[in-house]
C-alpha positions in Angstrom: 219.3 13.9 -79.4 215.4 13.3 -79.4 213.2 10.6 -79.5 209.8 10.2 -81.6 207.5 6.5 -82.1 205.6 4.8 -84.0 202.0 5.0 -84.0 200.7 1.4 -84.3 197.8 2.0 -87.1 196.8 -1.1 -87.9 193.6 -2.6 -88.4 194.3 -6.1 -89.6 191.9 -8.4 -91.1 190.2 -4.8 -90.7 189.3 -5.6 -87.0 190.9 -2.6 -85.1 191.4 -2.6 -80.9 190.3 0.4 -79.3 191.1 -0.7 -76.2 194.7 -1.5 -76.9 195.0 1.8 -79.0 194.3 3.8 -76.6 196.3 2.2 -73.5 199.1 2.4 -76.0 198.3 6.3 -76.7 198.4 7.1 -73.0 201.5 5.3 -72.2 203.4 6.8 -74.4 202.0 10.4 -73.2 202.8 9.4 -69.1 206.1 7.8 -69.9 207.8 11.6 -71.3 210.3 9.4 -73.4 209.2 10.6 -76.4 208.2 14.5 -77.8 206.0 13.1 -80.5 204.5 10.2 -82.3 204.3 9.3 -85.8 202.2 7.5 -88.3 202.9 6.9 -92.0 200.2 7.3 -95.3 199.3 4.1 -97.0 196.4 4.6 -99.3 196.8 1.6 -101.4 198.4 -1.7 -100.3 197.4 -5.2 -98.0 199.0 -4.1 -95.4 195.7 -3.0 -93.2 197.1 0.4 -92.6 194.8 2.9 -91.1 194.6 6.5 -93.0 196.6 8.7 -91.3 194.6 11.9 -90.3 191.8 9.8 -88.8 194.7 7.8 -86.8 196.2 11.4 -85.7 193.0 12.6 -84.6 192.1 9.5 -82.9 195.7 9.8 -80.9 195.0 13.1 -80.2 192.2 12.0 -78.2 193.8 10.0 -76.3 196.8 11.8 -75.1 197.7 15.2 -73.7 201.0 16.0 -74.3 203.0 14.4 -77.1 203.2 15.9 -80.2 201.5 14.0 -83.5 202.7 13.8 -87.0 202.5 12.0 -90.1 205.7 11.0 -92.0 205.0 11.7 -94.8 202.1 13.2 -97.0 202.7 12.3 -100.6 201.0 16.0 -101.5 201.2 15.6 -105.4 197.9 13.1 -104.8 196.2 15.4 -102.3 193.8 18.3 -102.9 195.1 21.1 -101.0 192.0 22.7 -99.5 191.2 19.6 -98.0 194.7 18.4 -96.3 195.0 22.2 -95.4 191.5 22.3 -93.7 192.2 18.9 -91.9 195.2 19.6 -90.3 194.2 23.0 -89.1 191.2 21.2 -87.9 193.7 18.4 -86.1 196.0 21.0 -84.8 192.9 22.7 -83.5 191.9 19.3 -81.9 195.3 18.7 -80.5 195.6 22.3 -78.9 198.9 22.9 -81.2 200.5 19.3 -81.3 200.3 18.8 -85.0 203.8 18.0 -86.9 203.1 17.9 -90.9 205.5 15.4 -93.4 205.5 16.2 -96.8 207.1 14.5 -99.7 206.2 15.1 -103.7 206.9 10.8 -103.9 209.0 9.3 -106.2 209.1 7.0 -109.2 207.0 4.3 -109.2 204.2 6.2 -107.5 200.9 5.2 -108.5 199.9 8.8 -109.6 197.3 7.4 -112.4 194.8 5.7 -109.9 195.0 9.3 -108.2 194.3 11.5 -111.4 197.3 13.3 -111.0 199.9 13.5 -114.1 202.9 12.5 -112.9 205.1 14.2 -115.6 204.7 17.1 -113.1 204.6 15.9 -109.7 207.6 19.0 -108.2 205.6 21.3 -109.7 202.1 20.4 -108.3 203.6 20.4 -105.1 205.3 23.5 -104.6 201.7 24.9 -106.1 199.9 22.6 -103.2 202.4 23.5 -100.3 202.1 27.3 -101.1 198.2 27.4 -101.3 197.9 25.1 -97.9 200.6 28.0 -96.4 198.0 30.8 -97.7 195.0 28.9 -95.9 196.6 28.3 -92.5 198.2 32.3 -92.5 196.0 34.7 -94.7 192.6 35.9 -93.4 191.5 36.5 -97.0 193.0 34.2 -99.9 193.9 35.4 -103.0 195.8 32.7 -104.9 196.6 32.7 -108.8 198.1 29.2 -109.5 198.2 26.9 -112.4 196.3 24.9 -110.9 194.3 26.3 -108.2 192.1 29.6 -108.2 190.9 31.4 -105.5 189.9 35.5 -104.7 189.2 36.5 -101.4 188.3 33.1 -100.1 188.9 32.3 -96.2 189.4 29.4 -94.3 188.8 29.1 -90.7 189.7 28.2 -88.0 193.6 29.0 -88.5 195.8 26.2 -86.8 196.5 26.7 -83.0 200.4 26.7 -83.9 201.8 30.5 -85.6 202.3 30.2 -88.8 201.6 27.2 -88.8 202.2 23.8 -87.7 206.3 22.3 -88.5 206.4 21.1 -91.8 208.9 18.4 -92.4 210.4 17.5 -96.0 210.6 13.6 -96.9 212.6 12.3 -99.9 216.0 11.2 -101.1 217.0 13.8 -104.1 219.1 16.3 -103.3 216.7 18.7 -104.7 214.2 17.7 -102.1 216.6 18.3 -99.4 217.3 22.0 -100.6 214.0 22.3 -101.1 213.2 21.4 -97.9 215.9 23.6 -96.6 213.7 26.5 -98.6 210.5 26.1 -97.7 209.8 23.7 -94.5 211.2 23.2 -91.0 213.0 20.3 -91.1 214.2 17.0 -93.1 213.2 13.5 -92.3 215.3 11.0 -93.2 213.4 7.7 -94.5 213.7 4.5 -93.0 214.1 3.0 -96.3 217.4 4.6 -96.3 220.7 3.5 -94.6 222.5 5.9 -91.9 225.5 6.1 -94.2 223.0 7.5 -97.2 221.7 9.0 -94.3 225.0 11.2 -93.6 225.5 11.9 -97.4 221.8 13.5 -97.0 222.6 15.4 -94.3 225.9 17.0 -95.8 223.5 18.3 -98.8 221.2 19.8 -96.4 223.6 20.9 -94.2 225.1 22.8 -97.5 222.1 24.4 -98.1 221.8 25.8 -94.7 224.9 27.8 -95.1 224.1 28.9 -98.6 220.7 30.0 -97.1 221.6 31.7 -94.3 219.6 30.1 -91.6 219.8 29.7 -88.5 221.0 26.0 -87.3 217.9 26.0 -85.0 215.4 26.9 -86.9 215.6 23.6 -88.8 216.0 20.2 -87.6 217.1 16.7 -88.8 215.7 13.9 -88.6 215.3 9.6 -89.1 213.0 7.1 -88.9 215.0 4.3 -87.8 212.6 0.9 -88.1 213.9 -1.1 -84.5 212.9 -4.2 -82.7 214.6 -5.3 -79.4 215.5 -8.8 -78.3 218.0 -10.5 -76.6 218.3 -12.7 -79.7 219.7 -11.1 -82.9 219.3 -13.3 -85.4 215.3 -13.7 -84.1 214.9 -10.0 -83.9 216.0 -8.7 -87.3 214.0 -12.1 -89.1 210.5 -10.9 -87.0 211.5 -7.3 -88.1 212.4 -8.1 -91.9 209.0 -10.3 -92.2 207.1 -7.1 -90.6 208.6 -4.7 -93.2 207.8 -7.1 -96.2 204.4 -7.5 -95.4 204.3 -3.5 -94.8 206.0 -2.9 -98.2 205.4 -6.0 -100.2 208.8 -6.9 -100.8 212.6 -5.9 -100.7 215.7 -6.3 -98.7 215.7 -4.8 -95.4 219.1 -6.1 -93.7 220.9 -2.9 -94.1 218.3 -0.7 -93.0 217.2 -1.8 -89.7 218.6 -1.9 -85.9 217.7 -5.3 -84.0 219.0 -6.9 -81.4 219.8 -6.7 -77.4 219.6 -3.3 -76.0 222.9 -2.1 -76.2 223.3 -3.2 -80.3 219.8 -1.3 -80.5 221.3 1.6 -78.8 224.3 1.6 -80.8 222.6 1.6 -84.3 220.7 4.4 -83.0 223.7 6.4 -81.6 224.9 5.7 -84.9 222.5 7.6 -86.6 222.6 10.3 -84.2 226.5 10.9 -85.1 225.4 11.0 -89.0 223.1 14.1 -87.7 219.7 13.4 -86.5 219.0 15.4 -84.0 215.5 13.5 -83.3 215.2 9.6 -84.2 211.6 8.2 -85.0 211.8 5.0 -83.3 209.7 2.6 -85.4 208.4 -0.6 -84.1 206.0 -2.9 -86.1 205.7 -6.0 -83.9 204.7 -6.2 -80.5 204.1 -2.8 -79.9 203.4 -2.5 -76.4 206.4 -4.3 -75.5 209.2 -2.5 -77.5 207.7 1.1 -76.6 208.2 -0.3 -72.9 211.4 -1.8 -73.7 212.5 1.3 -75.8 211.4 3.8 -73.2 213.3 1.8 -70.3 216.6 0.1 -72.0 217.4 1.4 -74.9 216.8 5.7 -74.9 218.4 5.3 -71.2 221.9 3.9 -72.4 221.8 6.6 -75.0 222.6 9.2 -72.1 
């Protein structure tokens, strides 16, 4: 089992501390805990998330040696060319530490506000993921899509990472899961989801797998598991629960987090190991500095 964390993105009241970001950048770099660090897209929504590919690059210039992602990319309301040519540009940045999330998003996405039909969104994005493939590994691009056109285009400069950089599936359709199994490098498991849906997930891409032939490690499984640490349990999941509402705007997190002393953190997350993650995205959203710390030195330790 390995361990990823959150990136704390936040700029609230839209006053951001540079100071604190990048103490908090470095120390997770020195302390080796962790292989990479995450952030999440939020376009729309109160929550005073930064965008994500301005966090990553920022991150990237603040550490040296853990890996940086962003769980998930909604690509359906992306242009292509563009997310293409930023994360080569990122992975360039980085020197080869970009991880890319990908998820086509699902009902209740706000698809209008982005000009994208969303009678079509699976479509669109197996379009989108194939041109961004063509950018980041062909020296001259000729693509013939519904929707995008281009003959003997280039793109430079190709990311530091051959092909190109991991590409991890989101989503909770089984379709998405083969999919992923298809075309990308590895699942991640939402935090929105429990580790028992979470087991049923991995069974489907487990299935597909074996029906595809590849090799167990050439793909890997993943979860974001949302976590907060405190000798108090009730306290913890209330502070944790309040964070997520205020993220999301609503809805019933109880079943979906681990809170609590060490050892009940440690066993939610061992937990979610046995349902198949072979990394966990640790996922703080209060105190940041204090829970990577406490993370780091109580909580990955007792999980051997």
């Amino acid at each position: 089992m390995r361990f990823a964390i959150s990136i704390p993105q936040y700029a609230r009241e839209s006053r951001f501390d540079r100071a604190r970001f990048r103490s908090h950048m470095r120390r997770v770099d020195e302390l080796g805990v962790f292989e990479s660090a995450w952030v999440q897209e939020q376009v729309l929504g109160g929550a005073g998330v930064l965008a994500a590919l301005q966090t990553l690059t920022y991150a990237a210039a603040c550490t040296e040696r853990v890996r940086l992602g962003c769980a998930v990319f909604v690509l359906p309301l992306h242009n292509p060319l563009h997310l293409a040519k930023a994360i080569s540009s990122l992975d360039c940045l980085s020197d080869g530490r970009a991880e890319v999330g990908v998820a086509t998003g699902g009902q209740g996405r706000p698809f209008g506000a982005f000009g994208v039909d969303p009678d079509k969104p699976v479509a669109r994005f197996n379009e989108a993921l194939a041109l961004m493939k063509a950018c980041w590994t062909e020296r001259e691009i000729s693509f013939d899509g519904e929707r995008w056109a281009l003959q003997g285009a280039s793109m430079e400069p190709k990311p530091v990472q051959k092909p190109h950089p991991p590409i991890w599936f989101g989503g909770s359709a089984p379709a998405g899961m083969r999919r992923a199994v298809r075309h990308g490098d590895g699942f991640m498991g939402a935090g929105s989801q429990t580790t028992a849906q979470f087991a049923a997930q991995v069974e489907v891409v487990e299935e597909e797998l074996a029906a595809q032939g590849r090799e167990p490690g050439s793909f890997r499984i993943a979860k974001r598991v949302y976590v907060h640490v405190d000798e108090e349990e009730a306290r913890a999941r209330q502070r944790l629960e309040d964070a997520l509402r205020a993220h999301y705007g609503g809805g019933r997190w109880s079943e979906h987090i681990v809170a609590g002393p060490p050892e009940a953190c440690a066993a939610g997350i061992r937990a979610v190991a046995d349902a198949g993650a072979q990394l966990v995205l640790l996922n703080t959203l209060v105190d940041d500095a204090e829970q990577l710390e406490r993370l780091a030195g109580e909580v990955v330790p007792a999980l051997g």
